[in-house]
N, C-alpha and C positions, 0 to 999 in steps of 0.2 A: 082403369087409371086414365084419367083426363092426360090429354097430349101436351098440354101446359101445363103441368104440376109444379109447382116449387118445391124449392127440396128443407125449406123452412116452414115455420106455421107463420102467419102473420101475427101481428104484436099491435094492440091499440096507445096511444097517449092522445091527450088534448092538449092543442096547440091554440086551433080558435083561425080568425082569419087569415091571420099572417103565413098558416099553410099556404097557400096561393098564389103569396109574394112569394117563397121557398119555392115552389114550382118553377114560377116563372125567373128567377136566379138560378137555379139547380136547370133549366131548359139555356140559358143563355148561354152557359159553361159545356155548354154539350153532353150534360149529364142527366139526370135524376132527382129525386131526394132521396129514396133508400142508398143510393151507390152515395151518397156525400153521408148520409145519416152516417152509416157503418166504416167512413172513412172518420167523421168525429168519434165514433166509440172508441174504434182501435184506438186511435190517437190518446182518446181521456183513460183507456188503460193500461196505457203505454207500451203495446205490441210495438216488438222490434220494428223498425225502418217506418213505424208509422206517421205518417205528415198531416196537419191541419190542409183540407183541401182548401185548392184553388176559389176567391170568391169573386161574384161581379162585381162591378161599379156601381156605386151606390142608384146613379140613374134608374141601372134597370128596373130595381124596385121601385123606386117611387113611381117610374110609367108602369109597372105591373099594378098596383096599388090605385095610381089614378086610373086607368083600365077599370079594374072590379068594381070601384067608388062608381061608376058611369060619370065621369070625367070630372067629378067635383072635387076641391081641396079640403082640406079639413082647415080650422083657423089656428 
């Protein structure tokens, strides 16, 4: 048994590139995406006490975003 084993199997979806802006949001918040992901499940099926997690400021995306872009806007 590996020393980091999860105690889940991992799960694929396609998102595309807005993963990255998710990162970079989910890192701003002092968190993750899997810890915000599984904070949206709960919430969409309606476990007891569960709340829509905390989000950034729109900013931080769009500087994660222009980041990736290598510093170009879109029109």
């Amino acid at each position: 048994m590996s020393p980091n084993q999860p105690k889940t199997p991992p799960r694929q979806i396609r998102i595309g590139d807005t993963w990255y802006d998710f990162d970079a949001a989910a890192k701003a918040m002092g968190t993750e995406r899997a810890a915000v992901i599984r904070e949206l499940i709960d919430w969409y099926i309606r476990e007891p006490g569960a709340k829509l997690p905390a989000r950034p400021e729109r900013s931080v995306v769009e500087a994660a975003r222009t980041a990736r872009e290598g510093g170009s806007t879109r029109p």
